[in-house]
C-alpha positions as CSV (number, residue, x, y, z in Angstrom):
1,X,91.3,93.2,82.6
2,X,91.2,89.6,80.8
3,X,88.1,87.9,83.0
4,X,87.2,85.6,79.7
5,X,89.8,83.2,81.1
6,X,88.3,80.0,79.7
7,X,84.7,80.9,82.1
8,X,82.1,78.5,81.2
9,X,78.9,78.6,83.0
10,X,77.8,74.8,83.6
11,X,74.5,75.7,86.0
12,X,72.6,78.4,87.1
13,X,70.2,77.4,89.9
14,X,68.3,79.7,92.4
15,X,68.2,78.4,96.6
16,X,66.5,80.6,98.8
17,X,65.8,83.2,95.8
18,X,69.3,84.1,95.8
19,X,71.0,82.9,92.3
20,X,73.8,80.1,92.6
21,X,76.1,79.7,89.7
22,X,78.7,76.6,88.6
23,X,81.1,78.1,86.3
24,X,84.2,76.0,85.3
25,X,87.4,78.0,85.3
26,X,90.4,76.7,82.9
27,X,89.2,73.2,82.9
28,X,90.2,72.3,85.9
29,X,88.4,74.8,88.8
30,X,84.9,75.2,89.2
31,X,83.6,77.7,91.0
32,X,80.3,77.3,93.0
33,X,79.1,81.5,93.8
34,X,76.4,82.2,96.6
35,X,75.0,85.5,98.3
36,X,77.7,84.9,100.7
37,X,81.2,83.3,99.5
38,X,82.4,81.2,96.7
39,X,83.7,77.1,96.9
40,X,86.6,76.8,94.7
41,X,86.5,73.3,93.9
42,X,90.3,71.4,93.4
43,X,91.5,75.0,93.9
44,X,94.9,72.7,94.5
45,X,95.0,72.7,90.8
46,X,95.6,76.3,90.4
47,X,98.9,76.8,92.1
48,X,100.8,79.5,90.1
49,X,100.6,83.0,91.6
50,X,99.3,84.5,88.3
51,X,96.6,82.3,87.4
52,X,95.3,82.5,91.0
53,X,95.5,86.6,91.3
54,X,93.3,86.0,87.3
55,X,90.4,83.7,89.6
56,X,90.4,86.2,92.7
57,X,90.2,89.5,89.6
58,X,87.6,87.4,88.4
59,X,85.6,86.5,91.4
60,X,85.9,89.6,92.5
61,X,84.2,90.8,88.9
62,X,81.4,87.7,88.7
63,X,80.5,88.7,92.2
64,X,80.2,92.2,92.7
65,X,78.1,92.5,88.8
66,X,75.8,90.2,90.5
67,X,75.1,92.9,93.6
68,X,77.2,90.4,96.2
69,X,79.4,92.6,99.2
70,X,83.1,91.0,99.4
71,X,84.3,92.7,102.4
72,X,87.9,91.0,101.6
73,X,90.8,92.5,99.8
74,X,91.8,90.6,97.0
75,X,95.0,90.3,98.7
76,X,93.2,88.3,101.1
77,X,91.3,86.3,99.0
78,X,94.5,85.4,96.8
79,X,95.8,84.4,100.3
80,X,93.4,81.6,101.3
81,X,93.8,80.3,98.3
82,X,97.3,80.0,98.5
83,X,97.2,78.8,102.0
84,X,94.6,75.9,100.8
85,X,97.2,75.0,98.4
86,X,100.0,74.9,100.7
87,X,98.2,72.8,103.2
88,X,97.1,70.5,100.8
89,X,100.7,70.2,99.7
90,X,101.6,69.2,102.9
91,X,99.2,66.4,102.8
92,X,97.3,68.2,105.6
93,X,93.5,67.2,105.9
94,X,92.9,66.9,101.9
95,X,89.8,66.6,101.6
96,X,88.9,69.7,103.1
97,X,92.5,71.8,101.8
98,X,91.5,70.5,98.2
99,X,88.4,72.7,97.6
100,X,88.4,76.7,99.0
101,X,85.4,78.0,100.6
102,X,86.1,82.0,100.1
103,X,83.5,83.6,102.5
104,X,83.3,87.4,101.2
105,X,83.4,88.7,104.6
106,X,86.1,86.6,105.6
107,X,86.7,83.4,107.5
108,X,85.2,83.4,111.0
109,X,88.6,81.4,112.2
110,X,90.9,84.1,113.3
111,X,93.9,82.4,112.4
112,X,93.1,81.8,108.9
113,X,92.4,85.5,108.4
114,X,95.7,86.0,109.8
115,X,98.0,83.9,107.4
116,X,95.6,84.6,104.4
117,X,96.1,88.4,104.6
118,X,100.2,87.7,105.8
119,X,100.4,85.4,102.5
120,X,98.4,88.3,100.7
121,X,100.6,91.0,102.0
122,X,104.0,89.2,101.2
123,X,103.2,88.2,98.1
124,X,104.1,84.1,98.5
């Protein structure tokens, strides 16, 4: 597994006692990590299938060596991602479709866990 992928931690604060982390991931996505989820800022950026399934292997890595519980499959997780993208494609609400807020337990909005894991499961 290739997780080196360009990571550069930019800050490491604590909130709460629970450690935050800023990493910048291939220049063009950072990556903001709590106890709970991870913002993917301009995730719109990373648009090819490959490098997006290299940030989920590696969120996946950064969060669990750090003691976090994702409760998502990465299938899932590469499917929000994808679904941020596509909606901010579309033009549709950008400022909120630019950045991906990954919750580890998934998103409370039913419908978003439905087309994350159907974009997941398909593959698109």
């Amino acid at each position: 597994m290739d997780i080196k992928a360009n990571i550069e931690i930019r800050s490491f604060i604590c909130i709460d006692s629970f450690p935050s982390a800023l990493l910048v991931f291939d220049d063009n996505v950072k990556l903001h990590f709590n106890k709970d989820s991870v913002t993917i800022y301009n995730s719109y950026k990373q648009n090819k299938k490959k490098t997006i399934k290299k940030m989920v292997e590696f969120i996946r890595f950064y969060a669990e060596d750090r003691g976090y519980s994702i409760g998502c499959s990465d299938a899932e997780l590469y499917g929000e991602i994808r679904l941020h993208n596509f909606l901010y494609w579309l033009g549709y609400k950008r400022e909120q479709t630019g950045t991906c807020d990954l919750d580890f337990n998934g998103d409370r909005r039913w419908y978003v866990v439905l087309l994350s894991k159907l974009i997941g499961w398909l593959n698109i």
